[in-house]
Residue frames relative to the residue before (quaternion, step in Angstrom):
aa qw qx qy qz dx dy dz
X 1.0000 0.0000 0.0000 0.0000 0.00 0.00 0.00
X 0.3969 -0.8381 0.3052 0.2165 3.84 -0.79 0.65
X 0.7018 -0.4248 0.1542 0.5507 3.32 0.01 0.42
X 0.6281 0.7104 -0.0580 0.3122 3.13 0.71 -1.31
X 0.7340 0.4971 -0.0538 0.4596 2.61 1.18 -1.55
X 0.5728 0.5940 -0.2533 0.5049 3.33 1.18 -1.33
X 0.6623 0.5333 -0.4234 0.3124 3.24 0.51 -1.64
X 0.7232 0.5411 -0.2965 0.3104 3.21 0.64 -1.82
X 0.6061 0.5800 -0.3528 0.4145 3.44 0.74 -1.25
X 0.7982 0.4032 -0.2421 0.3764 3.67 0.26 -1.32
X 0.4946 0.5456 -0.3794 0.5601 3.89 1.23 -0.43
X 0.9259 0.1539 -0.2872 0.1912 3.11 -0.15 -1.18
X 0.3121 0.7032 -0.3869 0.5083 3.49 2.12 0.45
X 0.6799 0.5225 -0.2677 0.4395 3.63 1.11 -0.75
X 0.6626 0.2503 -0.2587 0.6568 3.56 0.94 -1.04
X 0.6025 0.3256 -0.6755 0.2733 4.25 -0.26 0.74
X 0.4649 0.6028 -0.5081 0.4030 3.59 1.37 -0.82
X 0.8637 0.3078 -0.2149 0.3363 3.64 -0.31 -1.29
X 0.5492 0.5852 -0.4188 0.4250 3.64 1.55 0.25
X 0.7067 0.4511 -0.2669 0.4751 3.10 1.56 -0.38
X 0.4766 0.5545 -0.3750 0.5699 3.42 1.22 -0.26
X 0.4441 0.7123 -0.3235 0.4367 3.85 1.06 -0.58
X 0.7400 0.4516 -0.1416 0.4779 2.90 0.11 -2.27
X 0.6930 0.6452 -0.1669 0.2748 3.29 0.33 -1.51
X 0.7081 0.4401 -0.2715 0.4808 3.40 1.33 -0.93
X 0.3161 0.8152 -0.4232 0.2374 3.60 1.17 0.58
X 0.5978 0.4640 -0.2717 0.5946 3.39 1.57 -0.85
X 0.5135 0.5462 -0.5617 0.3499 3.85 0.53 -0.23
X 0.5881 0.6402 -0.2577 0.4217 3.49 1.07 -0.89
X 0.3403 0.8376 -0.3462 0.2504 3.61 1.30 1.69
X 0.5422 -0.3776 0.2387 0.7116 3.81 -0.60 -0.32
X 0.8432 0.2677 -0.4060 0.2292 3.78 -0.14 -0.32
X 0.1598 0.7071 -0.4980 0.4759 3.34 1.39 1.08
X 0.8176 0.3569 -0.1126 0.4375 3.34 0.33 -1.76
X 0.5858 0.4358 -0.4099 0.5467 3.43 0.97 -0.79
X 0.5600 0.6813 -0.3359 0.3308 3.88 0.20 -0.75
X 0.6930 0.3651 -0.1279 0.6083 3.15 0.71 -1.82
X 0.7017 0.4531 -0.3190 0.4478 4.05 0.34 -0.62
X 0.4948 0.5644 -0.4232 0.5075 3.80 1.27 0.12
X 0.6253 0.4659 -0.3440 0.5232 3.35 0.87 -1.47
X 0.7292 0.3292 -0.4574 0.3882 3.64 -0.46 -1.14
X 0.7041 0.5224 -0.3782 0.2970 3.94 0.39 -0.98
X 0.5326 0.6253 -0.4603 0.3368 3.64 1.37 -0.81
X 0.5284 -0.5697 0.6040 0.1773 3.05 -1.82 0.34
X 0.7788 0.3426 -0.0975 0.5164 3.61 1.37 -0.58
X 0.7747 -0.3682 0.1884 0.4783 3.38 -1.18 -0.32
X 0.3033 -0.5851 0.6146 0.4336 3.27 -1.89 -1.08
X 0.0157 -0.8140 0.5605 0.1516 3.37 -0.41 0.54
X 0.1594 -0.8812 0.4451 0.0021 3.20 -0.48 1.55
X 0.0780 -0.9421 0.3162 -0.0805 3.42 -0.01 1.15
X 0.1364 0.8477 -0.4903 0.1499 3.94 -0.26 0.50
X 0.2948 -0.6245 0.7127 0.1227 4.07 -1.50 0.29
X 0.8607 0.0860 -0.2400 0.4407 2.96 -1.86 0.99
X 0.7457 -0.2562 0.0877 0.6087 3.82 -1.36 -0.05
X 0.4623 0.7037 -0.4710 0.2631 4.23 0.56 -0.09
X 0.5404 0.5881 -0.2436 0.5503 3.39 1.46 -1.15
X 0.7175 0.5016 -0.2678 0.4023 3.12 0.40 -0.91
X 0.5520 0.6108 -0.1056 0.5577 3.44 1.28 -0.89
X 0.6502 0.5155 -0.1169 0.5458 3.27 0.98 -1.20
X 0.7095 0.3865 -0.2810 0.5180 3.84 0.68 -1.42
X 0.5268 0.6330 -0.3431 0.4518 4.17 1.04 -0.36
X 0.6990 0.3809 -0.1913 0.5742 3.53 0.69 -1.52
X 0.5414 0.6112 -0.3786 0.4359 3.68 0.61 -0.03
X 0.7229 0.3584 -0.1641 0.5675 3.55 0.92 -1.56
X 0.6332 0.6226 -0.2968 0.3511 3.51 0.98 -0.15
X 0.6466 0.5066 -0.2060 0.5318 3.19 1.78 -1.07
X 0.6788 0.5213 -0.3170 0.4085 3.28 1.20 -1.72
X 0.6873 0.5348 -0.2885 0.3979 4.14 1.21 -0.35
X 0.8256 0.3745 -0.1632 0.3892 2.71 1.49 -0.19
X 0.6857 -0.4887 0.1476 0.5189 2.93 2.01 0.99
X 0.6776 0.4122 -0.3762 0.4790 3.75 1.03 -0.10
X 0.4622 -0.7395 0.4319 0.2303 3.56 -0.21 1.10
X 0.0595 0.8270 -0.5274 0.1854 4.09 -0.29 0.58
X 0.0460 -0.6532 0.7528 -0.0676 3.71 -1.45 0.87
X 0.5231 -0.5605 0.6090 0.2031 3.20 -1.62 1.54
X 0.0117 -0.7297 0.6789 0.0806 3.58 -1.14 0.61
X 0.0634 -0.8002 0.5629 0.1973 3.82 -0.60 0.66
X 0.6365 -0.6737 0.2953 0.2318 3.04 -0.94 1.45
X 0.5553 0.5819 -0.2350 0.5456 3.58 1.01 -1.20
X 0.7419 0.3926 -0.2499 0.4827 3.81 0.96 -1.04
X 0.4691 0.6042 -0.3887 0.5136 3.70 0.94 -0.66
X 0.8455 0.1955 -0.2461 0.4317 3.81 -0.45 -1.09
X 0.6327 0.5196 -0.2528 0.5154 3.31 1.08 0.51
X 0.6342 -0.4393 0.1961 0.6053 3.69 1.60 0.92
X 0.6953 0.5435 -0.3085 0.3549 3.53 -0.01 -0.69
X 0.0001 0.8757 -0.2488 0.4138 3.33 2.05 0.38
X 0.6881 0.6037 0.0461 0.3998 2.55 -0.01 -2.25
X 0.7566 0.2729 -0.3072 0.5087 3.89 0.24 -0.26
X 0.6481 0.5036 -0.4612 0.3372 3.51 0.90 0.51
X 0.0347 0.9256 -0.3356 -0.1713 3.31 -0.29 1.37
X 0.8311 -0.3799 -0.0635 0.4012 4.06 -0.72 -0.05
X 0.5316 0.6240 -0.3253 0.4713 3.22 1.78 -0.29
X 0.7541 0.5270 -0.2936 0.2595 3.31 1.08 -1.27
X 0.1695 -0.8035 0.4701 0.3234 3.71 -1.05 0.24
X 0.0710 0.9394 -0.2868 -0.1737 3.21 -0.68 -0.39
X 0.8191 -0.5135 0.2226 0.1257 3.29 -1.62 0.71
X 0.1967 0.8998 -0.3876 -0.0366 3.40 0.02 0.19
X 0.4520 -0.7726 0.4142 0.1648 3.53 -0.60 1.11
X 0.5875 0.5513 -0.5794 0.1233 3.98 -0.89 -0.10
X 0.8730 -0.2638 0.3258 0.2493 3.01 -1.97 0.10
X 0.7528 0.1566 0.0808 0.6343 2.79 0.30 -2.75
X 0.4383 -0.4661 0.6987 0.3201 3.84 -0.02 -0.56
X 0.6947 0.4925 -0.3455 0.3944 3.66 0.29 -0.78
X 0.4538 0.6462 -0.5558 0.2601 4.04 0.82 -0.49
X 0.4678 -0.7919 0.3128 0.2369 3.95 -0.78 0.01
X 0.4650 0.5640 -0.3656 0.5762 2.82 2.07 0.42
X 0.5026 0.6928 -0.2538 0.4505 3.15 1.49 -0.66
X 0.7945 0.4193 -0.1305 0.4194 3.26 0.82 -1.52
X 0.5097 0.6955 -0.2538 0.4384 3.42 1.87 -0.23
X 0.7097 0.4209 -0.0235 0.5644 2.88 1.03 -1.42
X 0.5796 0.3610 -0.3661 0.6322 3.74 0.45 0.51
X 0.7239 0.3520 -0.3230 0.4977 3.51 0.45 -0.31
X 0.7236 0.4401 -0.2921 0.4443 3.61 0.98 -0.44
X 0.5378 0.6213 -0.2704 0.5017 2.87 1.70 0.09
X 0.6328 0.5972 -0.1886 0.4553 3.14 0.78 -0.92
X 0.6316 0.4835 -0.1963 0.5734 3.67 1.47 -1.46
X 0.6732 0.5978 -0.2418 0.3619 3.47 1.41 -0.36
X 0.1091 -0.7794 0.4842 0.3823 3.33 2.08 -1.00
X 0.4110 0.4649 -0.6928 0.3674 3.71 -0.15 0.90
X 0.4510 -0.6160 0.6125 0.2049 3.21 -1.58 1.27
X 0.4951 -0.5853 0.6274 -0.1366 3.07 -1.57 1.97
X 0.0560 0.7292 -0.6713 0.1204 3.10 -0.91 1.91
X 0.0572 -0.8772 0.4742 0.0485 3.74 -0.42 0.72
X 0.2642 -0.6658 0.6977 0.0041 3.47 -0.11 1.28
X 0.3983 0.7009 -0.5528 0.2108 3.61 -0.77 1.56
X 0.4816 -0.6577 0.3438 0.4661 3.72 -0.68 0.39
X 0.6934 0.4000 -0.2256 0.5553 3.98 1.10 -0.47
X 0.3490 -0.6400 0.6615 0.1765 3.32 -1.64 0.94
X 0.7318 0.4871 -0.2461 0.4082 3.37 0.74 -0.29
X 0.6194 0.4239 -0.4424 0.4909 3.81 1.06 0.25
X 0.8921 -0.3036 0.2473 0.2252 3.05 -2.14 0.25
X 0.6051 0.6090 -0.2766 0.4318 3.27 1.25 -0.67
X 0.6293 0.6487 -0.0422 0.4258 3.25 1.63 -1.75
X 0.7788 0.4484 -0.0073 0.4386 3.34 1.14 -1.24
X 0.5357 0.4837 -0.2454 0.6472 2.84 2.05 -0.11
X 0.7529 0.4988 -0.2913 0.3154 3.32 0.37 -0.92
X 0.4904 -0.6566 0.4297 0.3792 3.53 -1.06 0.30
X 0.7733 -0.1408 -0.0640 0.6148 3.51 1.06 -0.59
X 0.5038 -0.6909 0.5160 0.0518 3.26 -1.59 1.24
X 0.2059 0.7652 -0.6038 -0.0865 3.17 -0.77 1.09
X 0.3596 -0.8046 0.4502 0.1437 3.81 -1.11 1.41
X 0.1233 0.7791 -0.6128 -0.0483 2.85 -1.30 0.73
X 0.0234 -0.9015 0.3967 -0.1716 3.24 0.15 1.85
X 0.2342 -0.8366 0.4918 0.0587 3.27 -0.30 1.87
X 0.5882 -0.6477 0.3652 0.3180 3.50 -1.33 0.40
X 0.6207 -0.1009 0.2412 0.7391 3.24 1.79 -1.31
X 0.4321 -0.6608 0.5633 0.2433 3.02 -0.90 0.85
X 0.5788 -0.7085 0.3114 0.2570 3.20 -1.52 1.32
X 0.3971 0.6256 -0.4863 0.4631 4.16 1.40 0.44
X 0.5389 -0.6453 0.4313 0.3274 3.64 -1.64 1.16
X 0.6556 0.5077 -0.3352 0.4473 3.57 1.46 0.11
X 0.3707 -0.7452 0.5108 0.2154 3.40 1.19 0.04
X 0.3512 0.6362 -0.4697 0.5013 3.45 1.42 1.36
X 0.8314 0.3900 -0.1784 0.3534 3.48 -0.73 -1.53
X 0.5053 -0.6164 0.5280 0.2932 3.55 -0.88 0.90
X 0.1929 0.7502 -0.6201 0.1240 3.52 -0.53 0.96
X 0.7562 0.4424 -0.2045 0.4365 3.34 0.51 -1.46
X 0.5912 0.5926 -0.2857 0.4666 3.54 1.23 -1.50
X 0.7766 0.3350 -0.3075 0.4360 3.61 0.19 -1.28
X 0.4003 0.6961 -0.4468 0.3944 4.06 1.20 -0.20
X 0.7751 0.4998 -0.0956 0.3746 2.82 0.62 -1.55
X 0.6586 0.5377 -0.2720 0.4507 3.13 1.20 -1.46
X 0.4196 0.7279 -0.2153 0.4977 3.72 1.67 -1.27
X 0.8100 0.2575 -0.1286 0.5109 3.49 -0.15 -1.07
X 0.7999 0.3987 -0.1787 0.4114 3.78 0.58 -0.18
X 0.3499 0.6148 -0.3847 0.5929 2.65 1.89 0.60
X 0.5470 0.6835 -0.2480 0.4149 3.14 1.22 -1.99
X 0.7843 0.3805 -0.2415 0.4263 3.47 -0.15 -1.90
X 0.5422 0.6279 -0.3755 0.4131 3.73 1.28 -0.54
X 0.7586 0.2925 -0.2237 0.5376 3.58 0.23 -1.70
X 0.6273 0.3809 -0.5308 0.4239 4.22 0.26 -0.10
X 0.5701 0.5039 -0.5629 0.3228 4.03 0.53 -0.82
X 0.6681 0.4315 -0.3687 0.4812 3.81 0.56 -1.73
X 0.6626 0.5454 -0.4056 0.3147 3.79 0.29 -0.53
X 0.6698 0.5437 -0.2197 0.4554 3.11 1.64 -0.11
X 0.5934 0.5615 -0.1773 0.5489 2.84 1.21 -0.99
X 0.5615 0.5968 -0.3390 0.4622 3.34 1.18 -0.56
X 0.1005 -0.6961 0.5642 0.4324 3.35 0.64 -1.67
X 0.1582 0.7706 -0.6143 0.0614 3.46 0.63 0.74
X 0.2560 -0.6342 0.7292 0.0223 3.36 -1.55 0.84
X 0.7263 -0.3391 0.5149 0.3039 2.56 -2.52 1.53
X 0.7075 0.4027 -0.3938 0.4268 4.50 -0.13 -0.83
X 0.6856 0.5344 -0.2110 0.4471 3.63 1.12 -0.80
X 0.4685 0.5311 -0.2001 0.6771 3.56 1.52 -0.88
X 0.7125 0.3289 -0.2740 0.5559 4.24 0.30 -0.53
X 0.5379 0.2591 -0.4906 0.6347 4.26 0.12 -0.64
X 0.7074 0.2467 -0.5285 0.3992 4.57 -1.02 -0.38
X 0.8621 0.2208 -0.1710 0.4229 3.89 0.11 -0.39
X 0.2184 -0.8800 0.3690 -0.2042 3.33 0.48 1.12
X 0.7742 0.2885 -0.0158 0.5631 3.28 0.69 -1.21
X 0.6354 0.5569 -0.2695 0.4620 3.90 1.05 -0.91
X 0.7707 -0.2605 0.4539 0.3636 3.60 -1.63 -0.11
X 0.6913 0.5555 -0.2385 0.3956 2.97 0.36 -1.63
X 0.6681 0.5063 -0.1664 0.5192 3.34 0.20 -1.73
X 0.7869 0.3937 -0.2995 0.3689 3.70 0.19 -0.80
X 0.6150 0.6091 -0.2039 0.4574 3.20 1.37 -0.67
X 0.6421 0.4394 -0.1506 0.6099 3.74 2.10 -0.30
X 0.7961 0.2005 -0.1503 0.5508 3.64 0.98 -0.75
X 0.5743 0.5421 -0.4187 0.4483 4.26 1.01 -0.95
X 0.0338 0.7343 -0.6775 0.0276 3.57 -1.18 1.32
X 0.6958 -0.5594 0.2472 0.3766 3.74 -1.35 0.60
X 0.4507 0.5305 -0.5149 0.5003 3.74 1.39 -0.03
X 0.6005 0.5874 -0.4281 0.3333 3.62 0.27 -0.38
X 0.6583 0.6626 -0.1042 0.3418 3.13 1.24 -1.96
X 0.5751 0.7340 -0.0365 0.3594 2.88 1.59 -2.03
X 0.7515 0.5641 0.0076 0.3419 2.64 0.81 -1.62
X 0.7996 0.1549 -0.2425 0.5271 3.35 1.03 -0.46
X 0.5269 0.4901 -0.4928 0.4892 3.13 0.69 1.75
X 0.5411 -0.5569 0.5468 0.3131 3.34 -1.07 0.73
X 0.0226 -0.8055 0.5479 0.2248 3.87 -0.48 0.49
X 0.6102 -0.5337 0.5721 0.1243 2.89 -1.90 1.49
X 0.0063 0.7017 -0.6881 0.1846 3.49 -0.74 1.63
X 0.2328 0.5989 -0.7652 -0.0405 3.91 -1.64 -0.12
X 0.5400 -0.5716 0.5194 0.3345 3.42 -1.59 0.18
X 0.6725 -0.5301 0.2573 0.4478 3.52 -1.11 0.16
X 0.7380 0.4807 -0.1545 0.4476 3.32 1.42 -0.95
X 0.2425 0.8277 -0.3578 0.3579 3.51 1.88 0.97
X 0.4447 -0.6564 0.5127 0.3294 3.69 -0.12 1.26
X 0.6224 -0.4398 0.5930 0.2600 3.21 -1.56 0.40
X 0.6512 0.5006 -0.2989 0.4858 4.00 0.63 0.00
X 0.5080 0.6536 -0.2390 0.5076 2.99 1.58 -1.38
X 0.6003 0.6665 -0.0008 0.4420 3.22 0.43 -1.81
X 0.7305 0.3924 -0.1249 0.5448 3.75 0.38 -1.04
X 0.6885 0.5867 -0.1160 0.4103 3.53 1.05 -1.60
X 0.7082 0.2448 -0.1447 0.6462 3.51 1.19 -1.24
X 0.5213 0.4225 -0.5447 0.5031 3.91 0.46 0.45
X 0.5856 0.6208 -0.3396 0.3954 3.78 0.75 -1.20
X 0.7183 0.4761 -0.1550 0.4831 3.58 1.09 -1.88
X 0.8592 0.1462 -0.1143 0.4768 3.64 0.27 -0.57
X 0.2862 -0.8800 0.3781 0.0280 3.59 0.90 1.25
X 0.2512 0.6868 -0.6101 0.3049 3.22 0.77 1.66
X 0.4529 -0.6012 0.5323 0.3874 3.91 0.59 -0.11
X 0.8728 0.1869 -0.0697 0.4455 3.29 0.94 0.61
X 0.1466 -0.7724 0.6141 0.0696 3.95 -0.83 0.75
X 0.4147 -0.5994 0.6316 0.2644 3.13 -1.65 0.52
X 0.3214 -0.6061 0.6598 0.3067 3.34 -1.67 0.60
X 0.1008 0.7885 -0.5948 -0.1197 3.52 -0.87 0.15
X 0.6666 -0.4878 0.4090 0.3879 3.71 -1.58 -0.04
X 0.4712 -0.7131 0.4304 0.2903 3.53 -0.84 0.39
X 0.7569 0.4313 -0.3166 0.3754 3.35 1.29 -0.32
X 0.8595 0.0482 -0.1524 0.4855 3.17 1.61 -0.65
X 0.5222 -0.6193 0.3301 0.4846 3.38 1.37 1.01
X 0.0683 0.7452 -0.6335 0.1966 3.71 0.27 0.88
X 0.2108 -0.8478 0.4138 0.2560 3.36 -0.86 0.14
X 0.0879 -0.9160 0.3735 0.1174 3.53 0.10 1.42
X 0.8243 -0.1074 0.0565 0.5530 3.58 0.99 0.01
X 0.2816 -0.8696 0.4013 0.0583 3.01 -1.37 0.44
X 0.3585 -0.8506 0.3843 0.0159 3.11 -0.14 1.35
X 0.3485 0.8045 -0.4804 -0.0236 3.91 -0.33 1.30
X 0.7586 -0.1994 0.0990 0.6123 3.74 -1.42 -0.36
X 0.4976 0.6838 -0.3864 0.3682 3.81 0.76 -0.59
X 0.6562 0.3756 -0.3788 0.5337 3.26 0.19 -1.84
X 0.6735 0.5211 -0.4623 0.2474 3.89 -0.52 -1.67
X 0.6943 0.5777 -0.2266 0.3645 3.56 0.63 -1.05
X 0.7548 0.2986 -0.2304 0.5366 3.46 1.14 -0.79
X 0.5093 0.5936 -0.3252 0.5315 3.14 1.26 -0.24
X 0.8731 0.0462 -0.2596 0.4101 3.57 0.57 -0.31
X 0.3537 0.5639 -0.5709 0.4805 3.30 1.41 1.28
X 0.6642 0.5744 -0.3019 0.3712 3.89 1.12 -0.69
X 0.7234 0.6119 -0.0377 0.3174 3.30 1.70 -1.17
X 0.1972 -0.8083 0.5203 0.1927 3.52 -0.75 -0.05
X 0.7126 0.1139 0.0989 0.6852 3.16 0.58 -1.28
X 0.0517 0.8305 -0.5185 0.1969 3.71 -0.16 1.48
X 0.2635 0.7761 -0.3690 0.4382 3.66 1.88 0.38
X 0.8685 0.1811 -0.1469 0.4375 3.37 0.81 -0.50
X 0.3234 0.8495 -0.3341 0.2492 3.14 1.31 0.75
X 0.1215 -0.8522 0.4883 0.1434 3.91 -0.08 -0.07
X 0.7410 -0.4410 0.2675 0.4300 3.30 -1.06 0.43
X 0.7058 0.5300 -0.3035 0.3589 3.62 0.71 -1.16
X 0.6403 0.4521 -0.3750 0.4950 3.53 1.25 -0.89
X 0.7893 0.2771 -0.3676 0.4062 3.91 0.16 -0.18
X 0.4705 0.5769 -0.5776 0.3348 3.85 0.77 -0.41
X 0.6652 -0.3290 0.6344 0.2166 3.41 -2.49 -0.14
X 0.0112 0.6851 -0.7248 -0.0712 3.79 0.07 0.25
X 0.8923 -0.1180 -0.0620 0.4314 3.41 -1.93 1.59
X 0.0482 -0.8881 0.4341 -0.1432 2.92 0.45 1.91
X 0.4118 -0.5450 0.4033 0.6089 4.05 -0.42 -0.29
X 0.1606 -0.6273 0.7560 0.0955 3.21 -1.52 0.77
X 0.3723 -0.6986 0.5669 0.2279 2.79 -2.14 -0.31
X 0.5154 -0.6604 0.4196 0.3495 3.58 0.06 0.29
X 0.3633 -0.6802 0.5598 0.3031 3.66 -0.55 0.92
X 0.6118 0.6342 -0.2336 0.4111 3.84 -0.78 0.74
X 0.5731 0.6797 -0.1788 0.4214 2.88 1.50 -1.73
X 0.4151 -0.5743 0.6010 0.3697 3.80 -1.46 0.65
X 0.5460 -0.5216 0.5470 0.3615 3.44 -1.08 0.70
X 0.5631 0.5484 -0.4365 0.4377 3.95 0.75 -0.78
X 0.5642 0.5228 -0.4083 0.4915 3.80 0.67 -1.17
X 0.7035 0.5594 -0.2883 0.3302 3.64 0.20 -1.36
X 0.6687 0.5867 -0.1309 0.4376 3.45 0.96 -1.12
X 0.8056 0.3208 -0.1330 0.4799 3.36 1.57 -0.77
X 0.4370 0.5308 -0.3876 0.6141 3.02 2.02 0.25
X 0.5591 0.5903 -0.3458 0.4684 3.77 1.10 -0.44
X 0.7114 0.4589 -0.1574 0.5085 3.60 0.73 -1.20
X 0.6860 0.4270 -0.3417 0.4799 3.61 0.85 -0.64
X 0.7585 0.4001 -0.2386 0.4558 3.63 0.64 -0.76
X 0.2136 -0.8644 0.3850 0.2430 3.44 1.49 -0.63
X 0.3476 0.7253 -0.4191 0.4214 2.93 0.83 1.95
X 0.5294 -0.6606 0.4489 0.2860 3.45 -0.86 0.88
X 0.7725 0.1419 -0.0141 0.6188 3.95 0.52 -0.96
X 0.3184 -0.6293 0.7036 -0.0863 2.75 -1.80 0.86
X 0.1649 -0.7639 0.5834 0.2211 4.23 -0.17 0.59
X 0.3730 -0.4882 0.7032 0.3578 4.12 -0.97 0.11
X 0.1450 0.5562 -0.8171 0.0445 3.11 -1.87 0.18
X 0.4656 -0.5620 0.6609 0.1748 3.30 -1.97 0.47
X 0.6726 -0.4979 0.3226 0.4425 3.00 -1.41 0.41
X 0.7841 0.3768 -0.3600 0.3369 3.69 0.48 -0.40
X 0.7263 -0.5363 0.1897 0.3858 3.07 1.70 0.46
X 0.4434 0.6794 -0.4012 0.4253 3.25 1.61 -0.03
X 0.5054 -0.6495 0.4664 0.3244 3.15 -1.28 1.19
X 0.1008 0.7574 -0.6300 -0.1389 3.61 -1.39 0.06
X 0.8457 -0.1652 0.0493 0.5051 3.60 0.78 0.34
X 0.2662 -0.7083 0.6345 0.1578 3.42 -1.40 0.07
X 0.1413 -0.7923 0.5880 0.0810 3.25 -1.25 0.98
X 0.5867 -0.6439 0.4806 0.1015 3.39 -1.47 0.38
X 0.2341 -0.7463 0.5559 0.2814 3.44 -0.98 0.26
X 0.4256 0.5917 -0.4662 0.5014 3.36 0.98 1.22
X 0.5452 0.5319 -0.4135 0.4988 3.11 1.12 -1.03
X 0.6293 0.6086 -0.3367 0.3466 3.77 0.38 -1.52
X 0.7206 0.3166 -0.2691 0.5551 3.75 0.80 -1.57
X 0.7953 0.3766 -0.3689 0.2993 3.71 0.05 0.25
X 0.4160 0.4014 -0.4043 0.7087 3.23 1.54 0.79
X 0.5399 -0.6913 0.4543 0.1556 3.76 0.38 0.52
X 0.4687 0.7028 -0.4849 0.2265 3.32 1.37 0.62
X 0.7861 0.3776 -0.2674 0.4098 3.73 1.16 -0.21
């Protein structure tokens, strides 16, 4: 068989196994699902979410998922717990535990030391009927037919599952929360994401000198302050209240002196855009970017609501704030 061939065969045998295991995990979605998830939002304390072998790993994901989305949470490795580390679980908190069988023996420690603890015991396992299950207060399953390796070994399908039901977990409490797209930006701050919810064109604006001339600005004039503040472009504005009458960029100059002859007596007003696109001061930079992409333009001028100019942004600015 050729390389090629195999490859295809074994991928696409892997993603129907774990599309069905997918499908399948609809019924997990039970009263002790809901009661489960309605403990967490009601607690007063953490989740400690906790698991062994590629589960941890699983376990350290659903953590960063909750803690972004407003439900507060600490990775607990299971193997480390019955081994002092225990100790960080305190009386409010409840917590979660990941495995397959339930039946591992760190597993089977740690539910029982839990229990002797009185923290309420969630158990995210593929059986209702093991040790893990029988301990816990509520049970949520995710039970695979075969894992999605030709050996019916390696955690693939299980941790999918476990993965995605974690998922349906941290978005329900995110609901229940009423978390918001402004709430989702203060946890991610620093990332794309975050910038793409809270980063607006006054920001953008802002770290540029802005490129102004009056209407009645020589054509040097014009050249000189596009040249000085290297936006590929200048606003025209009024002289009395910085209105913003047009806009003037590397574009216009070009057709303007491919159209011209004698261009010595020209003035801002004869080459600018009159009632260019603007942007609204206020505006997500993210809006800005897609008014940029639809019209297929490089700049974009700020204006207030009454139309006063207040800058001009770039689609550089955009790729170096990591919006594109």
């Amino acid at each position: 068989m050729e390389f090629s061939e195999l490859i295809r065969r074994v991928a696409r045998r892997t993603l129907s196994i774990e599309e069905a295991a997918l499908a399948g995990l609809q019924s997990s979605i039970d009263d002790d699902f809901v009661k489960g998830v309605k403990a967490i939002y009601d607690s007063q304390g953490r989740l400690i979410v906790t698991g062994i072998g590629k589960t941890a790993i699983v376990a350290k994901k659903i953590v960063a998922t909750l803690n972004s989305t407003g439900t507060p949470a600490i990775f607990l490795h299971a193997a480390d717990a019955i081994h002092g580390d225990i100790g960080m679980i305190l009386p409010d908190d409840i917590v979660l535990c990941l495995s397959k069988s339930g039946e591992t023996a760190e597993i089977r420690v740690l539910s029982s030391l839990v229990r002797q603890f009185g923290n309420p015991l969630i158990a995210m396992v593929g059986r209702g009927d093991c040790t893990l299950a029988k301990q816990a207060d509520y049970t949520f399953l995710t039970p695979v037919d075969r894992e999605a390796d030709p050996n019916n070994l390696a955690p693939t399908t299980s941790t999918t599952v476990q993965m995605a039901l974690g998922d349906a977990m941290a978005t329900a409490l995110l609901a229940l929360r009423g978390f918001s797209s402004k709430d989702f930006a203060q946890f991610h701050p620093g990332g794309s994401l975050g910038k793409r919810l809270y980063l607006r064109v006054d920001d953008l604006a802002g770290h540029h000198e802005c490129p102004r001339v009056s209407a009645d600005a020589t054509l040097r004039e014009v050249i000189i302050e596009m040249t000085a503040k290297r936006l590929g472009a200048t606003g025209v504005v009024s002289k009395d209240d910085d209105r913003l009458l047009g806009i003037i960029t590397d574009g216009d100059l070009r057709r303007m002196l491919t159209n011209r002859t004698k261009v010595d007596h020209l003035k801002a007003a004869d080459i600018m855009t009159a009632e260019p696109r603007t942007v609204l001061q206020g505006t997500l930079a993210v809006k800005a970017l897609e008014a940029m992409r639809t019209n297929s333009i490089s700049q974009l001028p700020v204006c207030g609501p009454t139309g006063r100019y207040i800058g001009m942004i770039h689609l550089h600015d955009l790729i170096r704030e990591g919006l594109i």
